[in-house]
C-alpha positions in Angstrom: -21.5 90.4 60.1 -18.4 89.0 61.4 -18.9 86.0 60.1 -19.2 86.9 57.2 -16.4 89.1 56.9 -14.8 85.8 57.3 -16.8 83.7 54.7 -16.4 86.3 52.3 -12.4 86.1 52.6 -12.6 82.1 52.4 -14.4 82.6 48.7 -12.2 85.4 47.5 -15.4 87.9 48.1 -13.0 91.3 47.9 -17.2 93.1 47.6 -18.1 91.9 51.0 -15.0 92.2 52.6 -14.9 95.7 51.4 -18.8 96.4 52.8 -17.8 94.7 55.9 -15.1 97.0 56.8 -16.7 99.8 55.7 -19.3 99.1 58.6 -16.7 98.8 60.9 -15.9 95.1 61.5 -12.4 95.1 62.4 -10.2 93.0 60.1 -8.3 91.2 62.4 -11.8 89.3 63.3 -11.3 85.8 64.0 -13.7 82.4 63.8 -13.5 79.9 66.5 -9.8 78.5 65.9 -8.3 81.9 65.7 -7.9 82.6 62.3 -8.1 86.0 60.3 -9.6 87.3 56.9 -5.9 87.5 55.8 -5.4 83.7 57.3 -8.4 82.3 55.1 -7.6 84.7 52.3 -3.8 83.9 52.1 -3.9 80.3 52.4 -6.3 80.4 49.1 -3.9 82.9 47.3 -6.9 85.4 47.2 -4.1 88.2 45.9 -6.7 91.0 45.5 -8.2 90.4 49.0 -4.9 89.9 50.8 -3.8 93.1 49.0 -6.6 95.1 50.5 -6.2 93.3 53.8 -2.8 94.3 54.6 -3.5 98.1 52.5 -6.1 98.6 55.5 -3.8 97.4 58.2 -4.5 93.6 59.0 -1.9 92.3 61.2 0.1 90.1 58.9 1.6 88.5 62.0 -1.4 86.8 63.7 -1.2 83.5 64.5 -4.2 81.3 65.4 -4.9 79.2 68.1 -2.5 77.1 66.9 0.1 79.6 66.3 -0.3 79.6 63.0 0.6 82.6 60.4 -0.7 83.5 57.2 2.8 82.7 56.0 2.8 79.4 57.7 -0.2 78.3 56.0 0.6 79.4 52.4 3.7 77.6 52.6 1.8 74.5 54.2 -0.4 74.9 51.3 2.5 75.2 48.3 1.1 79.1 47.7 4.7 79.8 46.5 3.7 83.4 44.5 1.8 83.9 48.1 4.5 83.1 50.4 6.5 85.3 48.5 4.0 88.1 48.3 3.8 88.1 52.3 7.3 88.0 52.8 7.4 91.1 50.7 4.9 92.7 52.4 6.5 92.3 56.5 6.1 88.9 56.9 9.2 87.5 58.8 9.9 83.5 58.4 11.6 83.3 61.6 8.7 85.1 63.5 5.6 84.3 61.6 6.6 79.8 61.1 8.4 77.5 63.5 11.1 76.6 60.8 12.3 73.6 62.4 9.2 72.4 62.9 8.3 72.3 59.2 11.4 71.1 58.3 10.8 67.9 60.1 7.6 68.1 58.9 8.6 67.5 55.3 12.2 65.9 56.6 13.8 63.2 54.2 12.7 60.6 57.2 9.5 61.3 56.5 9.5 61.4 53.1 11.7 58.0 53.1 8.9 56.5 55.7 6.3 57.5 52.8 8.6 54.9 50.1 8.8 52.3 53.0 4.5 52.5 53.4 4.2 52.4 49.3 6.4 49.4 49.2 4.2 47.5 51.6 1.4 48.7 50.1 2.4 47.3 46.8 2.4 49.2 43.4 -1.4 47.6 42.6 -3.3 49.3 46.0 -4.9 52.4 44.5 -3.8 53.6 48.3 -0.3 53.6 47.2 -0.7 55.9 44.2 -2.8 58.8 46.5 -0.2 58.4 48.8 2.8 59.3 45.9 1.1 61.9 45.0 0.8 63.4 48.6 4.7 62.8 48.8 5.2 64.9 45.9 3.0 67.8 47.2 5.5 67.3 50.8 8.9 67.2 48.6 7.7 70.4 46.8 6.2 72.2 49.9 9.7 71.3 51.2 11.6 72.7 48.5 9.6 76.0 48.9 10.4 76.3 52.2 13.7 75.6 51.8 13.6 78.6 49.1 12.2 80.8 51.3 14.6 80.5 54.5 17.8 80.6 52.2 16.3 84.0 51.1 15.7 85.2 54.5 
């Protein structure tokens, strides 16, 4: 049952989740890299199963094995209606994501190292175009983030 309290929060499944706790698995269950229903839920932007997550007391502070949050992820993943959600809802920037560490994450040196690969690449490579498109999702992941710490 655990697992699939789990599975069913990966595929949006507020049904199962629901049966799941109503059994009497705990919430806060996590797979093999630490991760919660809300984790696998929030990263997705599963709103009604996050919603009913936190309304039934999941720890909206967990980090995985990794020391990952909830929060973490959805900005990781561009879930910028999620992030905010969270944030409404207890999540703390400063406690929940290593700030500094995403920022040098999606830093202008990285993103400049990114127009130094494409160049050598050369504007033919069908690598090169993947590649600009992944330095879009990083400037826009970095623009959220930079959102969300100038509100907090």
């Amino acid at each position: 049952m655990r697992n699939e309290l789990l599975t069913a929060a990966i595929s949006g499944d507020l049904t199962i989740i629901k049966k799941c706790h109503e059994q009497g698995i705990p919430l806060d269950t996590v797979d093999g890299h630490g991760r919660t229903a809300l984790i696998e839920a929030a990263m997705r932007s599963y709103f009604e199963v996050v919603a009913y997550l936190l309304k039934n007391s999941a720890n909206i502070h967990h980090k995985d094995n990794d020391g990952n949050s909830a929060l973490f992820y959805t900005i990781v993943a561009n879930q910028e209606k999620m992030a905010h959600y969270l944030l409404e809802m207890g999540a703390e920037i400063h406690q929940d994501c290593d700030v500094n560490v995403l920022l040098e994450a999606f830093g202008d040196e990285e993103i400049k190292l990114i127009d130094k690969k494409v160049e050598m690449l050369g504007p033919n490579d069908p690598k090169a175009e993947a590649i600009k498109e992944w330095q879009k999702q990083m400037i826009s992941v970095k623009h959220l983030l930079e959102r969300i710490v100038s509100i907090k």
